[in-house]
TIDORO-7229 format. One record per residue (C-alpha): residue number from 1; residue in one letter; x, y, z. Coordinates in Angstrom, 3 decimals. Example, Ala and Ser with C-alpha at 12.3 -4.5 7.8 and 13.67 -1.06 7.14 Angstrom:
<gugus>
GUGU/num/residuo/xx/yy/zz
GUGU/1/A/12.300/-4.500/7.800
GUGU/2/S/13.670/-1.060/7.140
</gugus>
This chain:
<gugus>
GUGU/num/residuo/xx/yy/zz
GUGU/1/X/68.477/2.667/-6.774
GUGU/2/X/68.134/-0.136/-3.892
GUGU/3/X/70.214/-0.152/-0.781
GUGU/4/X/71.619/-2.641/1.030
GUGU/5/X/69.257/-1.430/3.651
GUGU/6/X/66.913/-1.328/1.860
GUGU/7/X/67.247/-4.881/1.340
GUGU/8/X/67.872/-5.877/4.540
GUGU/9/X/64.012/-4.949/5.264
GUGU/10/X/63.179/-8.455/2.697
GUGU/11/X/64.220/-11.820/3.512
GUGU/12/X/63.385/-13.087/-0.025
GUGU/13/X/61.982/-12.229/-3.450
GUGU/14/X/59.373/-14.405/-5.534
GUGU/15/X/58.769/-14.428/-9.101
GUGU/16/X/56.845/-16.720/-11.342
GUGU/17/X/58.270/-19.893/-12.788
GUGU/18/X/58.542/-19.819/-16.532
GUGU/19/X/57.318/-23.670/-17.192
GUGU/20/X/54.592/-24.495/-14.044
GUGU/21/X/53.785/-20.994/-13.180
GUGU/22/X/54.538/-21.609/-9.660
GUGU/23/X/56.258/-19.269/-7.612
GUGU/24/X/59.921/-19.275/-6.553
GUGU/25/X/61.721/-17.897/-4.561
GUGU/26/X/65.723/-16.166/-3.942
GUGU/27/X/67.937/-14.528/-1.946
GUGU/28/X/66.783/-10.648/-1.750
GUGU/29/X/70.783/-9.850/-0.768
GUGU/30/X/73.408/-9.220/-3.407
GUGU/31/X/76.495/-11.012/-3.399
GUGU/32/X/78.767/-9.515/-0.648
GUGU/33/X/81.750/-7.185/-2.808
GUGU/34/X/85.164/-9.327/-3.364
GUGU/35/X/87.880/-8.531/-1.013
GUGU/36/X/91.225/-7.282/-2.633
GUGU/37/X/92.454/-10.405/-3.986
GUGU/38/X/96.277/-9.519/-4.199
GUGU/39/X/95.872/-9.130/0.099
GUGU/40/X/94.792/-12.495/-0.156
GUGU/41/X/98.349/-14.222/-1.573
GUGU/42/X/100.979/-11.743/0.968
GUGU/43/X/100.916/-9.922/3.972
GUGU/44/X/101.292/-6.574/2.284
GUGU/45/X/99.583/-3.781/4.281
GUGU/46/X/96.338/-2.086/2.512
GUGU/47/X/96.481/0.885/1.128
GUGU/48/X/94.414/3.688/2.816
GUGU/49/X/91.498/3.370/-0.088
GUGU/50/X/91.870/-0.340/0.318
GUGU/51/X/91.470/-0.019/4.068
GUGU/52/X/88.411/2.214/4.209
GUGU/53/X/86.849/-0.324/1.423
GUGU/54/X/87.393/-3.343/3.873
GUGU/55/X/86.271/-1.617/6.744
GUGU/56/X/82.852/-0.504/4.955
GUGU/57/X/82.591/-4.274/3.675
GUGU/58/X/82.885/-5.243/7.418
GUGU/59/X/80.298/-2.528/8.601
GUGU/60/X/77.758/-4.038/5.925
GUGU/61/X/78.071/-7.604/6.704
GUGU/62/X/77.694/-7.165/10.572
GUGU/63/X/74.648/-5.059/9.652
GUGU/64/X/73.310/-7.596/7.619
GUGU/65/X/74.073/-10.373/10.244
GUGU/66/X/71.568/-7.902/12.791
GUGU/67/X/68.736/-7.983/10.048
GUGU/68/X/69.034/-11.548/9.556
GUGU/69/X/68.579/-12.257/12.874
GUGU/70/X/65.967/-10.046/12.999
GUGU/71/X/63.864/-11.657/10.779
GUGU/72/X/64.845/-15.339/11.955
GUGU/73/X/63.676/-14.525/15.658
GUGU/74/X/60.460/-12.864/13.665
GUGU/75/X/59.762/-16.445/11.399
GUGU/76/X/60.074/-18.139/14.328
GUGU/77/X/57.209/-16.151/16.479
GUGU/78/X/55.378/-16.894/12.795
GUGU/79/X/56.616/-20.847/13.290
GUGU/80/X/55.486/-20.720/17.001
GUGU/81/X/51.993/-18.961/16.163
GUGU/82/X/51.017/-21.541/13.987
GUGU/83/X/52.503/-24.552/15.698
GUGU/84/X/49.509/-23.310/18.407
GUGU/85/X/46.922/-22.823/15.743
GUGU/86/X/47.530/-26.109/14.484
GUGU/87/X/47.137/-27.551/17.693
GUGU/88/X/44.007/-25.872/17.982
GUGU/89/X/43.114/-27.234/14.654
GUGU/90/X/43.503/-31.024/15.698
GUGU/91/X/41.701/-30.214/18.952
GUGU/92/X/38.869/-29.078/17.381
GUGU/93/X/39.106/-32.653/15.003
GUGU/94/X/38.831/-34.701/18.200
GUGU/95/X/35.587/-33.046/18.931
GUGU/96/X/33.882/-34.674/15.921
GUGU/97/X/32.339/-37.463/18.346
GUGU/98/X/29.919/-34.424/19.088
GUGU/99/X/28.550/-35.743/15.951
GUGU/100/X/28.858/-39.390/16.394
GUGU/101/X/25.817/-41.724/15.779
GUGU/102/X/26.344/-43.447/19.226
GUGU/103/X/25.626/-39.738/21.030
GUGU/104/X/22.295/-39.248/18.956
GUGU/105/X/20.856/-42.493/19.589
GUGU/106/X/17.683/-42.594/21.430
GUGU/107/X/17.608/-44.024/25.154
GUGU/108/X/15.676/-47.257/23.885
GUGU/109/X/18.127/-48.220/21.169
GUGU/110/X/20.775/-48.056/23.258
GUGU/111/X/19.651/-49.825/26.189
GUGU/112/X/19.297/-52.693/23.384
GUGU/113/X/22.550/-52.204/22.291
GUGU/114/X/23.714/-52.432/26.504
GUGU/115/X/21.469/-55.717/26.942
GUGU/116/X/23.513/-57.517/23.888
GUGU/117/X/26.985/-56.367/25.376
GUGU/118/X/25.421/-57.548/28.830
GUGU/119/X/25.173/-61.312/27.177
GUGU/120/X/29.018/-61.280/26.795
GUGU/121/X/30.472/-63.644/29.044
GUGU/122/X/33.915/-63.387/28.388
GUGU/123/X/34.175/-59.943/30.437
GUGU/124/X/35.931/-60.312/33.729
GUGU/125/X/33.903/-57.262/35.252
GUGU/126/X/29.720/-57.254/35.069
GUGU/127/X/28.926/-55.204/31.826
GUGU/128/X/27.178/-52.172/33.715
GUGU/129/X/29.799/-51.282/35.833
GUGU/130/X/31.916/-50.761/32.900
GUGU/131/X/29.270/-49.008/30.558
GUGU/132/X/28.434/-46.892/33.902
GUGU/133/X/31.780/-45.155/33.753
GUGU/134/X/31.547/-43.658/30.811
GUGU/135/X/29.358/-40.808/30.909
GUGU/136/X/26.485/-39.555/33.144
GUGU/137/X/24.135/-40.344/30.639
GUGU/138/X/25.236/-44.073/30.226
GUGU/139/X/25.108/-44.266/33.960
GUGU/140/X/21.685/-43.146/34.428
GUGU/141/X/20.340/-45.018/31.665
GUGU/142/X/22.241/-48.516/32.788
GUGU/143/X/20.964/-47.981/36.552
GUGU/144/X/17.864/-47.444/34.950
GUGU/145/X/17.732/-50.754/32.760
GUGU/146/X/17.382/-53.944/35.097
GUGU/147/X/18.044/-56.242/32.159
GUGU/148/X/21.689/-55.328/32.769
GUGU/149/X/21.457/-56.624/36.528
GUGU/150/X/20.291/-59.977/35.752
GUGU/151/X/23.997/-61.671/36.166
GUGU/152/X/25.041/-62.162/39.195
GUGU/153/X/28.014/-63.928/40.723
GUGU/154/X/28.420/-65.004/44.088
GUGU/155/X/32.149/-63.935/44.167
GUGU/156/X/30.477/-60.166/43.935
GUGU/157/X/31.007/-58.279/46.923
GUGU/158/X/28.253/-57.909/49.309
GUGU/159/X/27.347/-53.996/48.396
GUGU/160/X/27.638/-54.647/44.680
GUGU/161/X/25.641/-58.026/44.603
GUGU/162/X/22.994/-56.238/46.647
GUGU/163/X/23.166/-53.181/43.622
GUGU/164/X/22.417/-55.705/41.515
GUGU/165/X/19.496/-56.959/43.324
GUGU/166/X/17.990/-54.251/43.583
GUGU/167/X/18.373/-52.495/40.027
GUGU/168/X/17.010/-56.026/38.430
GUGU/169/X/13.646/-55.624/39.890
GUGU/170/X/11.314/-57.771/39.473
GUGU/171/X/13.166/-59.421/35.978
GUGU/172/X/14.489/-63.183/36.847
GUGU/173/X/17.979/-63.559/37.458
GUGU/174/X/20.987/-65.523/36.369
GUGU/175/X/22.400/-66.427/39.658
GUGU/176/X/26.327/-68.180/40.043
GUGU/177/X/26.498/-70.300/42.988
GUGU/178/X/30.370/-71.305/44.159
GUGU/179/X/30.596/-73.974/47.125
GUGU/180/X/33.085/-71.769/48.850
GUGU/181/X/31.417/-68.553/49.067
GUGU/182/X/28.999/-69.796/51.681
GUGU/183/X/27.607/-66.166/52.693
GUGU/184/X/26.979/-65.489/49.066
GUGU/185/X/24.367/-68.271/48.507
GUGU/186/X/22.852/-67.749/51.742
GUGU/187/X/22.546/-64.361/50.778
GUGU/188/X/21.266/-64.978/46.928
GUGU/189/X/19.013/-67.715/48.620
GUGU/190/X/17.050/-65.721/49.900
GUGU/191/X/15.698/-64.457/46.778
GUGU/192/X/15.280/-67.710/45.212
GUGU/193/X/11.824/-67.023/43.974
GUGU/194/X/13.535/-64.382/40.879
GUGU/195/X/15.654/-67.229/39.955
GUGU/196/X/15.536/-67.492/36.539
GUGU/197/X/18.572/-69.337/35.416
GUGU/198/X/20.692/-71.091/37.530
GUGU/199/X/24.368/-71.975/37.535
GUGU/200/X/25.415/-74.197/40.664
GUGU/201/X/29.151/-75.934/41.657
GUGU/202/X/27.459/-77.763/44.519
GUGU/203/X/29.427/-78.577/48.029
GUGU/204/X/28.575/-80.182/51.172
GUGU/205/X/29.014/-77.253/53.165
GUGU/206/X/26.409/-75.155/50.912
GUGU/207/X/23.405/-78.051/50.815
GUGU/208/X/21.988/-77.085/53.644
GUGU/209/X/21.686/-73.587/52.772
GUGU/210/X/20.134/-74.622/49.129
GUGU/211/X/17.612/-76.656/51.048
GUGU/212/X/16.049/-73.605/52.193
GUGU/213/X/14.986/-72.877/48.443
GUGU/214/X/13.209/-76.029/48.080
GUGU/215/X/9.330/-74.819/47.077
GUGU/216/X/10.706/-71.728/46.626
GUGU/217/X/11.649/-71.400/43.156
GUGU/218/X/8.685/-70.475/40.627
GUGU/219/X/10.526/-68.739/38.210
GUGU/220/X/13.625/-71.327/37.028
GUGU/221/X/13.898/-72.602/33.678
GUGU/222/X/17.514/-73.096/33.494
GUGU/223/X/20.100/-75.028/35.868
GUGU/224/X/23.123/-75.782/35.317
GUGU/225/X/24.970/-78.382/38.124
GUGU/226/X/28.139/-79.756/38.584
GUGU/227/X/28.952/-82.522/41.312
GUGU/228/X/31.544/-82.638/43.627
GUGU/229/X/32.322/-86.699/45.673
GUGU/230/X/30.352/-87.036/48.824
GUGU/231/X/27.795/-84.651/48.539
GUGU/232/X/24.559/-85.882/49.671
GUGU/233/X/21.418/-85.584/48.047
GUGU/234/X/19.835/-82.302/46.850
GUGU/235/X/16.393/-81.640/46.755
GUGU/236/X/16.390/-77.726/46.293
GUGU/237/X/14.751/-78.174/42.875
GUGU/238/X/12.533/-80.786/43.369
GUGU/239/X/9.325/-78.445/43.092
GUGU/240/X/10.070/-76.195/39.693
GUGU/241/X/7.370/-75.640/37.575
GUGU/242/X/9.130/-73.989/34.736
GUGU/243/X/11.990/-75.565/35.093
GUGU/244/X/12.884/-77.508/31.530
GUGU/245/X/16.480/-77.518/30.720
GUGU/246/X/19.594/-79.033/32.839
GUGU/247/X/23.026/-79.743/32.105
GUGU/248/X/24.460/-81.867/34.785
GUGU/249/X/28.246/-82.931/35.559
GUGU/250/X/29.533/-85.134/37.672
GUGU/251/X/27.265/-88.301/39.289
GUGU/252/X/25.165/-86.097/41.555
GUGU/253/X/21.981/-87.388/43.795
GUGU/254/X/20.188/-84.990/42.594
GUGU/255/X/15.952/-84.673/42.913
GUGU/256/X/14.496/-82.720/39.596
GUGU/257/X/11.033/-82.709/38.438
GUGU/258/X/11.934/-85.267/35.529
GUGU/259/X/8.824/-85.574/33.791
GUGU/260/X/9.135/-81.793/32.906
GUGU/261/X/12.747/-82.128/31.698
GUGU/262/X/13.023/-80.809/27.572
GUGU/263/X/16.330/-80.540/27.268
GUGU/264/X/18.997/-82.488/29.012
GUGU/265/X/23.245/-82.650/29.068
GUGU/266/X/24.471/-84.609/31.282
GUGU/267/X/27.533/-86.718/31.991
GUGU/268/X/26.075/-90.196/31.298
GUGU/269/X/27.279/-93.772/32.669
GUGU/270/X/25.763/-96.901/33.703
GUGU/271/X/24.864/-95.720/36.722
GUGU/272/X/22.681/-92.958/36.324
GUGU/273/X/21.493/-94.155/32.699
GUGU/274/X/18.194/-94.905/34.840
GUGU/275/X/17.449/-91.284/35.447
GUGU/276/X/16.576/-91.058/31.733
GUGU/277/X/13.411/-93.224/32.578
GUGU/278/X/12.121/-90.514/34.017
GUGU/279/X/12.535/-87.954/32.042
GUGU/280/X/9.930/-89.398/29.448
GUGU/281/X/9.609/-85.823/27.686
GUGU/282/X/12.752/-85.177/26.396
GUGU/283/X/13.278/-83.724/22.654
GUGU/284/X/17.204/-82.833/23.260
GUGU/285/X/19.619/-84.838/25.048
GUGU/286/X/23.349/-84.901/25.458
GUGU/287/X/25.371/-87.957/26.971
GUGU/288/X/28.987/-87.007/28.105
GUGU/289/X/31.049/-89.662/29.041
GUGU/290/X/34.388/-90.867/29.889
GUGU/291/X/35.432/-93.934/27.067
GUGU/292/X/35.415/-96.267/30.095
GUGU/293/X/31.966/-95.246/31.987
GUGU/294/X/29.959/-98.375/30.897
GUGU/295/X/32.301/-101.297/31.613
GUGU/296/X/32.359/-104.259/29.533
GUGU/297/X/31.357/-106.696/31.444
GUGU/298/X/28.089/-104.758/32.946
GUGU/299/X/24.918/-106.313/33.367
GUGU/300/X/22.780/-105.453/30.676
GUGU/301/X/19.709/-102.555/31.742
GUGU/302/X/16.506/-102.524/30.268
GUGU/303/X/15.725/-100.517/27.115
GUGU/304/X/15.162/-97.122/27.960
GUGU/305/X/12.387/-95.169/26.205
GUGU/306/X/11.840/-91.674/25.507
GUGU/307/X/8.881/-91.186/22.773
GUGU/308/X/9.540/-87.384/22.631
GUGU/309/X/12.937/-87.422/21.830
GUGU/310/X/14.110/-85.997/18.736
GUGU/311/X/17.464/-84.392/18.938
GUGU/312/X/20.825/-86.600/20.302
GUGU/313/X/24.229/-85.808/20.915
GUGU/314/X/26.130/-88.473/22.063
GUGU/315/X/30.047/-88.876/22.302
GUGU/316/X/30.201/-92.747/22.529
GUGU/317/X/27.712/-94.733/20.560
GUGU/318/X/27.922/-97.712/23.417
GUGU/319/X/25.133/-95.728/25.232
GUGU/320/X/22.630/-96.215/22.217
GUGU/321/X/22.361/-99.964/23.309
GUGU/322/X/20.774/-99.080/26.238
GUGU/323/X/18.023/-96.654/24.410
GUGU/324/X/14.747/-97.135/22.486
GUGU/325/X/14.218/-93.558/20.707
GUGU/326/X/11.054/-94.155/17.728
GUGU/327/X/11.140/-90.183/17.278
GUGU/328/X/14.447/-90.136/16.898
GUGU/329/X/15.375/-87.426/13.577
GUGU/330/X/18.553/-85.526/14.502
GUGU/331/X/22.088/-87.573/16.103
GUGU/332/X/25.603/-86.521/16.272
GUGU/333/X/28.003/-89.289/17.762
GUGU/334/X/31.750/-88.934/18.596
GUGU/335/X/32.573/-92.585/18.680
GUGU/336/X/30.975/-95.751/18.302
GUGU/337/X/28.480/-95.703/15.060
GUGU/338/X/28.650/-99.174/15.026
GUGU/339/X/25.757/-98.971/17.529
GUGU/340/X/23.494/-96.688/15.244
GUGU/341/X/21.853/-99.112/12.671
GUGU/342/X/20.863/-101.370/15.519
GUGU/343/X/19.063/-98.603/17.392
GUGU/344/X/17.372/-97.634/13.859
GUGU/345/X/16.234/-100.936/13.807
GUGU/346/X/15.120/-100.977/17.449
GUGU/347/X/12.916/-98.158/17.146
GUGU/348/X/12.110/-97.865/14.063
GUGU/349/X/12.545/-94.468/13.946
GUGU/350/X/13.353/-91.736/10.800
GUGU/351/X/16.568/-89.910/10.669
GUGU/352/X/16.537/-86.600/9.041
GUGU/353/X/19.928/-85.347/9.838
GUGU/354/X/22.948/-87.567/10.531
GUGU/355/X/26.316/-85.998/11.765
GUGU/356/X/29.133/-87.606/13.045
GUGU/357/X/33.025/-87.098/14.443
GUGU/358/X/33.687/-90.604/14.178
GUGU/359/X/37.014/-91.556/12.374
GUGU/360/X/36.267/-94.993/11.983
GUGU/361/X/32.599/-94.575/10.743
GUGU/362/X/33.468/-95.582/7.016
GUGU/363/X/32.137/-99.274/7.714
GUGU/364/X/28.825/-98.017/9.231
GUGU/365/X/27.810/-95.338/7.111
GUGU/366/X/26.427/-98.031/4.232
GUGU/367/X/24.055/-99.165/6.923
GUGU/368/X/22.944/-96.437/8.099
GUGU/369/X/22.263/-94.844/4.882
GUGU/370/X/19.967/-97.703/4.297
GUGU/371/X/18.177/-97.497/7.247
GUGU/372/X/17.580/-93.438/6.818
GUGU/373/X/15.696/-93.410/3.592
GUGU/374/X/14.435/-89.975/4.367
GUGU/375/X/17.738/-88.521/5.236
GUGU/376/X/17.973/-84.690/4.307
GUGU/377/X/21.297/-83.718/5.671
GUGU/378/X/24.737/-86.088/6.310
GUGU/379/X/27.852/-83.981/7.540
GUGU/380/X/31.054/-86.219/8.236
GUGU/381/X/33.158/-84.570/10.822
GUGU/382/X/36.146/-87.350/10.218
GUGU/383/X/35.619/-90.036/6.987
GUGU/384/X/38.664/-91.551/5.476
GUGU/385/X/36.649/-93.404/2.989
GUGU/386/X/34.699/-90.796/0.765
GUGU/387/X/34.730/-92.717/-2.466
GUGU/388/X/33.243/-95.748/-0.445
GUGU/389/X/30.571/-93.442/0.651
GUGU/390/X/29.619/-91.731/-2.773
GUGU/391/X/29.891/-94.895/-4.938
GUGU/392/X/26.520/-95.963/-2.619
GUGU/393/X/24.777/-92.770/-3.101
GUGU/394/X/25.620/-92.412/-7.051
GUGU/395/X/23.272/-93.314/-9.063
GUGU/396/X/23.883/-96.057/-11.606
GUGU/397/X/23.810/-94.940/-15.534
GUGU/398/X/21.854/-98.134/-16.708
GUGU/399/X/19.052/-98.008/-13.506
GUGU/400/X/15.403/-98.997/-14.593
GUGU/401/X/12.426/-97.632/-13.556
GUGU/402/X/12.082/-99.514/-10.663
GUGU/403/X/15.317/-98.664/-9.019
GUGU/404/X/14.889/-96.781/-5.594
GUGU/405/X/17.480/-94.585/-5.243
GUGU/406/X/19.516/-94.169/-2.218
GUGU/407/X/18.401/-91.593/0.152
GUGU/408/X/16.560/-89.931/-2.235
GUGU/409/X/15.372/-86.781/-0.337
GUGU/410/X/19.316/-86.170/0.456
GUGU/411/X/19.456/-82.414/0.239
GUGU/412/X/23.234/-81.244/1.855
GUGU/413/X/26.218/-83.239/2.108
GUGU/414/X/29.255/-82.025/4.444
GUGU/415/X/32.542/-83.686/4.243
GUGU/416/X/36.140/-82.428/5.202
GUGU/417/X/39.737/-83.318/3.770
GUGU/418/X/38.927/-84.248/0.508
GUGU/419/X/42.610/-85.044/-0.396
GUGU/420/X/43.120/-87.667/-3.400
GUGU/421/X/42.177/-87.115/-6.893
GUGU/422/X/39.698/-90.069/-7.448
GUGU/423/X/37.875/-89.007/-4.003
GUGU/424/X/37.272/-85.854/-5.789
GUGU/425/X/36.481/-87.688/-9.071
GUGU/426/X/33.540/-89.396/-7.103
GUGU/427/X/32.139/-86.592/-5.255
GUGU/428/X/31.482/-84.614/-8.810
GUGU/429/X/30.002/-88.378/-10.410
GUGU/430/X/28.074/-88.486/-7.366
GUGU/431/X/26.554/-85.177/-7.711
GUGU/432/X/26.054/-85.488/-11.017
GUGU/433/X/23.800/-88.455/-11.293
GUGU/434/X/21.929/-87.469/-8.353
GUGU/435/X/21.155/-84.030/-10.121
GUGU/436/X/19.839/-86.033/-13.525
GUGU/437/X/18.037/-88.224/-11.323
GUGU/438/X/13.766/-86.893/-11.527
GUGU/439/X/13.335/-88.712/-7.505
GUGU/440/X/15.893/-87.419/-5.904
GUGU/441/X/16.064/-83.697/-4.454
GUGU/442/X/18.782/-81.139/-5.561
GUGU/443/X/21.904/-81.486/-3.542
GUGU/444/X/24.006/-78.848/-2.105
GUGU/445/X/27.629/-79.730/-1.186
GUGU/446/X/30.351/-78.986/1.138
GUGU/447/X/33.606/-79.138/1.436
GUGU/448/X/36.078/-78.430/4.544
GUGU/449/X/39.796/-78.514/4.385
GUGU/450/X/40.359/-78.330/8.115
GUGU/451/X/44.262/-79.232/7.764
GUGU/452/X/45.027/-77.176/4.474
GUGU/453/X/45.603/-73.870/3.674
GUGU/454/X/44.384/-74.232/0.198
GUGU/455/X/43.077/-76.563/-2.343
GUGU/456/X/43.944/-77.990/-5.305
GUGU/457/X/43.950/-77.080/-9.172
GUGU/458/X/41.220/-80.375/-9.535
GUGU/459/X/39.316/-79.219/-6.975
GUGU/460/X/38.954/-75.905/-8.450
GUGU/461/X/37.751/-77.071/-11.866
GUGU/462/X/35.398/-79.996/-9.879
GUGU/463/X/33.618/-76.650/-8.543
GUGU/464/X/33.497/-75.269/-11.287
GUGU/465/X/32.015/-77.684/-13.194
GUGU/466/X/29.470/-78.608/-10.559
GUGU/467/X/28.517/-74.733/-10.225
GUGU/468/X/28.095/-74.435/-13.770
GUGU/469/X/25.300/-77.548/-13.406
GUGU/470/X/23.305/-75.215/-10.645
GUGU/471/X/24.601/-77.485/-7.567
GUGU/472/X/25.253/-75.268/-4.520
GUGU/473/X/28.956/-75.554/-3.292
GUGU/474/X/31.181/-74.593/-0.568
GUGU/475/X/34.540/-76.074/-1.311
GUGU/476/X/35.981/-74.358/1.503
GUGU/477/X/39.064/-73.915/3.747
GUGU/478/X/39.280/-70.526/5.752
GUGU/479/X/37.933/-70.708/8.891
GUGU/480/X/37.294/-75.152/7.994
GUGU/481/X/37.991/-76.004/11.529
GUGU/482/X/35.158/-73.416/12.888
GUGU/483/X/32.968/-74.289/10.973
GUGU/484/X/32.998/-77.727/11.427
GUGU/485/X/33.288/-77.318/15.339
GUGU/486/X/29.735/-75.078/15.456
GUGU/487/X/28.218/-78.103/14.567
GUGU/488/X/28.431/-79.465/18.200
GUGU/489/X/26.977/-76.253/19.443
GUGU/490/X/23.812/-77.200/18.050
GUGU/491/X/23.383/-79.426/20.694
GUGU/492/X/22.661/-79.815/24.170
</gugus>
């Protein structure tokens, strides 16, 4: 027979369920005896067997209260214990980057892996102080890697600059030169001859102190200068072998080995248009301009000729007028087409690629289709006229043999905001009888919806049905507007 002590030594009992087989569990305590119910409706007194009853009733429950609370205080040492042991557990988880591919690469992969986050220039901080802090072995093995040094900006404090003089040795360096910080440059001046790329806001109270490079700068292929008013002219680069790329802003008097010059950006106006004579090398240029930098009523300068050049970006046509380009093959213009077909015709030269951001090229583009017959790529930033356009380049059903196609070696065609039904319409025709056409080359074509979210039930099927012919498509509207801006990055 089981006690009620005997009991008390069990919080609970399991047994087996019936259906899942689980187990469950219930109260190892019997129900506590009933009271005399009849003392429960008067205030008669208990009898003296009713009386002890109560009183061992009482004894039992406060005995069962004490194991109870036993076992509660014991549970919750249980609870406690593995509270900690869990804790101990999810320690032990956040170890796991013991394991972690980062820790086991090799000291040459992941001073590649530094270099790339070294050519991020939207950090506030230089990349190796930041990588330097996070272990000993990063630390070590950026001190040890000058290609993380090569950055420096003259707004660096003087024991930090100097750190990163030192660890970059003997690599060329990207050096930032700020008009204001006047002890910087003298200081980075002085190792002018590791200048590899340079990126200069020029002052008047600086020039003298860049003088002091002049001759001394064998290693510079890259300079970047802006122009302040009233600075007076700079000669510091006059003598730099290597040097074959420049971006200039501003109207600065400013001495550079032209004939050397590759690659040019520059802020362009009627003015210092002659500088370009000079540079009889080029193969990239970029003119940057204000709408009003070449006046109207400004005496006309001779042609300007560069032989070499093949790549153009420039954001107001007005400035072609002025050139004579017969190597001329790739041109992006802002504004001003107009002036395009009479520069083809000046110098003769071949377009292969044509791009332009010009909203009011739809007039122009006829004639300068005809005057690109070896054309490979057209991409139309802005073009409110697309059925204009593909009517020219379709090819008629009822041509003879003798027809010559439009631009027949047109391989990619980039438009944006296709938006009315017949402008679709014409796009597919226009594919179409260019793909059943034997001279001319299979055309790939894309679409950007740069001011819509998504596109339309008939542009769906008209990409469908021109996928189903083999034609490469892109109707496309995530990420339009990106995609379409990249294509100035290709330039100067």
């Amino acid at each position: 027979m089981v006690t009620d002590s005997d009991q008390a030594n069990s919080v609970a009992k399991e047994h087996p369920c019936s259906h899942c087989g689980f187990l469950q569990f219930e109260s190892a305590y019997p129900d506590f005896p009933a009271l005399p119910h009849h003392l429960l409706t008067n205030n008669d007194p208990p009898s003296d067997a009713e009386a002890i009853e109560i009183r061992d009733i009482m004894d039992a429950a406060h005995t069962r209260i004490s194991n109870l609370d036993a076992s509660m205080a014991m549970l919750k040492d249980i609870l406690e214990q593995l509270r900690t042991t869990r804790k101990a557990a999810v320690e032990h988880l956040r170890q796991r980057s013991y394991i972690r591919y980062i820790r086991c690469l090799p000291d040459d992969v992941l001073g590649e892996i530094f270099s790339h986050a070294a050519r991020d220039k939207q950090r506030s901080q230089p990349i190796p102080w930041i990588l330097g802090h996070v272990c000993r072995r990063w630390r070590a093995l950026s001190v040890s890697h000058p290609a993380l040094w090569l950055n420096i900006e003259s707004g660096l404090p003087s024991r930090i600059r100097t750190a990163h003089l030192e660890r970059s040795k003997p690599h060329g360096l990207t050096v930032h030169l700020k008009y204001y910080n006047i002890e910087a440059v003298s200081h980075l001046v002085d190792c002018s001859s590791r200048w590899d790329t340079v990126n200069l806001d020029m002052g008047i109270d600086i020039l003298p102190i860049l003088d002091r490079a002049h001759g001394r700068v064998p290693m510079l292929r890259e300079l970047t200068y802006t122009a302040y008013p009233n600075v007076a002219p700079c000669r510091a680069f006059e003598i730099a072998p290597k040097l074959t790329s420049v971006a200039i802003t501003g109207i600065p008097p400013l001495h550079l080995p032209w004939p050397q010059i590759t690659r040019l950006r520059q802020e362009a106006n009627i003015h210092n248009l002659h500088q370009l004579a000079a540079a009889c090398n080029l193969v990239e240029l970029s003119l940057v301009s204000s709408p009003f930098s070449v006046p109207r009523d400004a005496p006309r300068s001779p042609d300007i000729e560069l032989p070499c050049l093949r790549v153009l970006y420039v954001v107001y046509g007005e400035f072609l007028d002025f050139l004579v380009l017969p190597g001329l093959e790739d041109i992006c213009i802002s504004g001003g087409t107009k002036f395009l077909p009479p520069l083809i015709d000046r110098s003769s030269c071949c377009l292969r690629r044509f791009t332009s951001e010009d909203y009011a090229v739809g007039s122009n583009i006829i004639p300068i289709l005809d005057r690109s017959p070896r054309l490979l790529e057209l991409r139309l930033g802005q073009f409110p006229e697309v059925a204009y356009m593909t009517t020219h380049l379709t090819i008629p059903a009822n041509s003879d043999a003798n027809f010559r196609p439009p631009c027949p070696e047109l391989r990619s065609i980039s438009l944006c905001n296709i938006i009315k039904d017949h402008e679709c319409s014409s796009v597919v025709e226009m594919v179409e009888s260019r793909t059943e056409d034997p001279m001319c080359s299979a055309l790939a074509i894309s679409v950007f919806h740069v001011d819509r979210s998504n596109i339309s039930r008939l542009e769906m099927a008209a990409e469908e049905r021109l996928r189903a012919q083999g034609t490469v498509v892109d109707w496309c509207f995530r990420a339009a507007r990106q995609r379409v801006d990249r294509w100035r990055t290709e330039y100067p």
